[in-house]
C-alpha positions in Angstrom: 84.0 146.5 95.1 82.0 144.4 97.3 79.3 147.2 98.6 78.3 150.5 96.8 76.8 151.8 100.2 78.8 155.5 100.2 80.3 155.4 97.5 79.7 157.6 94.7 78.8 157.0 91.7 78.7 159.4 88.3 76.3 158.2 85.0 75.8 159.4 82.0 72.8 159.1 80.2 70.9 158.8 83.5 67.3 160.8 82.4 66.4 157.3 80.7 66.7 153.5 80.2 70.0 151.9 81.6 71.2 154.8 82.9 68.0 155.6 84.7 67.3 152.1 86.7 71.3 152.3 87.2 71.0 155.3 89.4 67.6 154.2 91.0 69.4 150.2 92.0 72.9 152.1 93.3 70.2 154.6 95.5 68.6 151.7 97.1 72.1 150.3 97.5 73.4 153.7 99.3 75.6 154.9 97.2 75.6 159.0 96.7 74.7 159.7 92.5 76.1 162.3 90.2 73.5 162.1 87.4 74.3 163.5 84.0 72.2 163.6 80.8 71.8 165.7 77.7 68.0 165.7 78.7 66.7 168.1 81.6 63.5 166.5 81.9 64.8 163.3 81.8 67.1 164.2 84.8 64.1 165.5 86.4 62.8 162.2 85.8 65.3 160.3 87.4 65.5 162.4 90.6 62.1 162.4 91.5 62.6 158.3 91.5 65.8 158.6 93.9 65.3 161.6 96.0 63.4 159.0 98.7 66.6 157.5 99.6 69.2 158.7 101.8 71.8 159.8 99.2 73.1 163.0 97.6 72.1 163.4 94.1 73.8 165.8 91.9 72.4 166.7 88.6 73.8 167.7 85.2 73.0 169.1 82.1 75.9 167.2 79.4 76.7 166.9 76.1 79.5 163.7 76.5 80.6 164.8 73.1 81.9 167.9 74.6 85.2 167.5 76.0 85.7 170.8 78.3 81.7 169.7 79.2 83.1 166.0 80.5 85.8 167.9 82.1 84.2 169.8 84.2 81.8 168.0 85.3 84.1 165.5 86.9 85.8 168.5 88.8 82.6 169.6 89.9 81.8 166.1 91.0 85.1 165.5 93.1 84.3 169.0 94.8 80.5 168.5 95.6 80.7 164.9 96.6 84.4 164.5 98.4 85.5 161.2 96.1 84.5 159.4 93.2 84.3 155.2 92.9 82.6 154.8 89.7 81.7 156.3 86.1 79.4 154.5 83.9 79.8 155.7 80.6 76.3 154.7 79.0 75.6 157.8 77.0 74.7 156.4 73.3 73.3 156.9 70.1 72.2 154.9 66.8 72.1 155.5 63.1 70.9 153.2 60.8 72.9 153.9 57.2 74.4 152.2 54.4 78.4 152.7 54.1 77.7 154.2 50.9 74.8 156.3 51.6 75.9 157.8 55.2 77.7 161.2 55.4 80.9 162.1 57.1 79.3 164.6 59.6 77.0 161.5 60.7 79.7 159.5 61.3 81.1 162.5 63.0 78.4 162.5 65.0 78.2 158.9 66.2 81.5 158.6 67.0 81.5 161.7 69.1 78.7 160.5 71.4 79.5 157.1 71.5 83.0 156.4 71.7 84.6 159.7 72.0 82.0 160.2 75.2 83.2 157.0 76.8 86.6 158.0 76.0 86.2 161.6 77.9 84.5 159.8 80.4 87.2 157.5 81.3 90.0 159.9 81.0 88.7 162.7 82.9 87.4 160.5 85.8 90.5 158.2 86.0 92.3 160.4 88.1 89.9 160.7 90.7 89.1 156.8 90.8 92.5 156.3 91.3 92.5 158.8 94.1 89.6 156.9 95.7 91.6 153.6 96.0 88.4 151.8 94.9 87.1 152.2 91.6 85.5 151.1 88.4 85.8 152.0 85.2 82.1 150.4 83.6 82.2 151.6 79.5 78.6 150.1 77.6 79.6 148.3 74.4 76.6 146.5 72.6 76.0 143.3 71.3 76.6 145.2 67.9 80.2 145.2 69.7 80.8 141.6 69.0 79.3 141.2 66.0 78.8 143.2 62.5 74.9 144.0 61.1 73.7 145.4 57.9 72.8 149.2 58.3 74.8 149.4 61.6 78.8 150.3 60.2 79.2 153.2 61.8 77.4 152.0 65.4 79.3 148.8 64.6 82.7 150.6 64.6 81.7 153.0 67.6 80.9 149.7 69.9 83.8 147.7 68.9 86.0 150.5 69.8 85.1 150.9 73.2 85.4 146.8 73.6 89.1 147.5 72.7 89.3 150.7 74.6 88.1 149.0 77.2 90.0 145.4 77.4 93.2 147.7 76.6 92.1 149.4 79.7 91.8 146.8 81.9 94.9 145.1 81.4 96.9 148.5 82.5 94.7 149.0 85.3 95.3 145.2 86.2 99.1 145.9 85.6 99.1 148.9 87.7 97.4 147.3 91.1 95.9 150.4 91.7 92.2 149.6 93.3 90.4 150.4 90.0 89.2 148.1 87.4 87.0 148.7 84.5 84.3 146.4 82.8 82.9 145.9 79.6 79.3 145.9 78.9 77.7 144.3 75.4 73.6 144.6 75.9 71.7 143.0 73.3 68.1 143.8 72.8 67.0 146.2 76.2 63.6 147.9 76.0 65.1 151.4 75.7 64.1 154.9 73.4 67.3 154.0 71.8 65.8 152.7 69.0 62.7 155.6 68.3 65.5 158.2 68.6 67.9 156.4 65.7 68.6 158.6 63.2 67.5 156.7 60.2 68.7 156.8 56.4 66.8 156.5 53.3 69.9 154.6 52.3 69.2 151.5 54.2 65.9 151.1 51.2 68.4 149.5 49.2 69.1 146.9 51.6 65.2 146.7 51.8 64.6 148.4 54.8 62.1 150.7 54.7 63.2 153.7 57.4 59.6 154.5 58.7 59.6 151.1 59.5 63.4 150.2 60.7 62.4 152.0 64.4 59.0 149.9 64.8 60.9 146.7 63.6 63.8 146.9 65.5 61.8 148.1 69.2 60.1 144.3 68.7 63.7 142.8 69.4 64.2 144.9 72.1 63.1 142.1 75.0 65.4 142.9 78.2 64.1 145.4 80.7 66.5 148.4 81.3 65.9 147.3 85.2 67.1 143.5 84.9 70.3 145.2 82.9 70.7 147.2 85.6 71.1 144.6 87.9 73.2 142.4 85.6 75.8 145.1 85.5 76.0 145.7 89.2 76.6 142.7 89.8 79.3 142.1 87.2 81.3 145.2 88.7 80.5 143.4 92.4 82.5 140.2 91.1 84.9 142.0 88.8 83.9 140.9 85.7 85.9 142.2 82.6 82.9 141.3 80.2 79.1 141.2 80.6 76.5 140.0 78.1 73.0 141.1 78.6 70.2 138.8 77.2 70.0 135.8 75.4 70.5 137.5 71.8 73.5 138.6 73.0 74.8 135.3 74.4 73.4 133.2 71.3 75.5 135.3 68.5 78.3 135.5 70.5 78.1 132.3 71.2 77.6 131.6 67.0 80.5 134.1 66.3 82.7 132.3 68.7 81.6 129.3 66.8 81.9 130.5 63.2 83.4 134.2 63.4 84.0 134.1 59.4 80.4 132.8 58.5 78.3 133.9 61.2 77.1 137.0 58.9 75.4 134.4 57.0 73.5 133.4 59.9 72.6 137.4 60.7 71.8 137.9 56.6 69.5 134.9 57.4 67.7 136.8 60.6 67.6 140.2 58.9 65.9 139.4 55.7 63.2 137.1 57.8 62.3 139.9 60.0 62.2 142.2 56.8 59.4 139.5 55.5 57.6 139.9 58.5 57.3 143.2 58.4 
């Protein structure tokens, strides 16, 4: 996919961050938006940044969690806009926990939102990508998708599972030869509200994180601008790019779990309880 002019593109999590500058970047490029988000305002938000361009926007109130929800919403997309090139499943949540000290029903929940929404996503678009006979399949891992961090098992798990879902993905679309393809996406640190909405323990205090502080500490690590991600990702999908890193956090432990992927936890144990000092 060369071009997005007239295409159309559907995102979730589009009231903020990622999602947001996704929707605003594919509006300057032409392409016709079906915005989703679990946030009105946020929606509201986003369409009064895109409604000076030439494209129809579509808006919709979604819980990606919600199976029937994602179901429907792609049916109603295919009807309102004719065709459907992309999905962007970016939709996402965090929780900051101990193994020990999180519940089942917060695991639940992550996993719901996070992989089960990209999963949905995929699935119920799939068909209609395939009808386009160009499409793209673009599913947002993390950097916590590469590698493991203290307080982050059950985001951990979430993230890794869509970099398999995903990979898995693209090699049957590959094998198929059907004008779709699907990318991987593993942001590190981007200046989002991911971080101040976290739900946050009191378990993580005895890895000596203090959980009024966990949301202040981990917003200083959060460099890249949603917009430069933005970009980053278009242009991956443009070349056809089955994995993207965002930032240089990302690409340095990568690069150090590529190097060392049974010690590089040392290195992170290192990093976490140096922050912690500062803080």
């Amino acid at each position: 996919m060369k071009s997005f002019n007239q295409k159309v593109a559907a995102i979730t999590g589009a009231g903020s961050g990622i999602g947001q500058q996704l929707a605003i970047l594919l509006a300057q490029q032409g392409a016709h938006l079906a915005l989703s988000d679990v946030n009105d305002q946020g929606l509201a938000d986003t369409l009064s940044l895109v409604k000076q361009y030439p494209v129809k926007v579509t808006l919709t109130k979604l819980d990606v969690s919600n199976q029937q929800a994602v179901r429907e919403w792609a049916e109603n997309t295919f009807k309102d806009h004719g065709k459907i090139n992309l999905i962007f499943n970016n939709a996402g949540v965090a929780l900051a926990s101990t193994v020990e000290g999180m519940s089942y029903e917060e695991m639940e929940w992550i996993f719901n939102i996070n992989f089960w929404g990209v999963v949905y996503g995929t699935k119920e678009f799939l068909p209609y990508l395939k009808q386009s006979g160009e499409g793209h399949v673009i599913n947002i891992s993390s950097l916590f998708g590469l590698t493991a961090q203290p307080s982050q098992s059950a985001y951990n798990a979430t993230k890794f599972a869509v970099r398999g879902f995903t990979e898995s993905l693209r090699q049957e679309l590959n094998m198929q030869n059907n004008g779709v393809s699907a990318t991987c996406v593993h942001p590190g640190g981007i200046r989002t509200n991911i971080a101040n909405s976290a739900r946050m323990s009191d378990s993580i205090r005895s890895l000596g994180m203090n959980p009024a502080k966990a949301s202040r500490s981990f917003n200083k690590v959060l460099k890249t601008p949603p917009e430069e991600a933005a970009k980053i990702i278009l242009e991956a999908v443009k070349h056809d790019k089955a994995r993207v890193l965002i930032g240089n956090d990302a690409k340095i432990l990568d690069l150090i779990q590529r190097i060392t992927p049974t010690h590089y936890s040392q290195a992170l144990d290192f990093l976490t309880k140096k922050t912690l000092k500062k803080n």
